[in-house]
N, C-alpha and C positions, 0 to 999 in steps of 0.2 A: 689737888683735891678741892671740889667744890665744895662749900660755905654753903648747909643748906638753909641756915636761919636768911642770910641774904637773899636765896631766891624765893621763898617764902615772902619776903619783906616785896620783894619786886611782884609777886604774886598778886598780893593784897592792893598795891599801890595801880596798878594795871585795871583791876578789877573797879578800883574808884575813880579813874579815869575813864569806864566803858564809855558809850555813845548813848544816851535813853533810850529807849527802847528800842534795843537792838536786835529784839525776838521781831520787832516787826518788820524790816529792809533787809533787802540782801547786801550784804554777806550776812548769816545769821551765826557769827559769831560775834564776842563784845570786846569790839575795838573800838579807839581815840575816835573822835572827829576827825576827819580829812582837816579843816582847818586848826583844829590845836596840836595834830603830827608835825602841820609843814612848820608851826608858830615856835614847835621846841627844837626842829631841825635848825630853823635861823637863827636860836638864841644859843643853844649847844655848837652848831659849829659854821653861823654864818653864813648860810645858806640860803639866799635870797627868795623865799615865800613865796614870789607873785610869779617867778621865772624858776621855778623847779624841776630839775630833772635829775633821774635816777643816777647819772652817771657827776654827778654834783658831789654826792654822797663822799665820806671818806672810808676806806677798806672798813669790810667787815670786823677782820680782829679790835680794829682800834671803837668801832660802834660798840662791839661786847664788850670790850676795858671798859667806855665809857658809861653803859648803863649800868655795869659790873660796881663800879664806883658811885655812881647813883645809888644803888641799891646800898649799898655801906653806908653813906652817908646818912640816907634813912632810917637805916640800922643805930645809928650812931648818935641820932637825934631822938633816937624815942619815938620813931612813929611807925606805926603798921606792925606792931609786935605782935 
């Protein structure tokens, strides 16, 4: 069963991470900066920033556990409620 206060939580935390003005570039939706995605891939799971490639990544399941748990933490901390 999903936990909908967590992804609510991961909702809010997404949204204040957008890119500024992201109504104006393409992609016109509002995502991370390219450089603070690869900065939390390297520090989440080691993944060298300057030399990145898709296949670097670790499985999907273990990426949703990971932000899944992010998201609780958040939860768990009082922030984004």
């Amino acid at each position: 069963m999903v936990n909908t206060k967590i992804f609510i939580v991961l909702l809010k935390y997404g949204w204040n991470v957008r890119r500024k003005n992201w109504w104006y570039r393409f992609p016109f939706i509002p995502i991370p900066p390219r450089n603070w995605l690869l900065w939390r891939f390297e520090t989440a799971w080691g993944i060298d920033s300057r030399t990145f490639k898709l296949s670097d990544l670790p499985p999907v399941n273990k990426i949703i556990k990971d932000v899944w748990k992010f998201g609780h933490w958040l939860s768990y901390i009082g922030r984004y409620r």
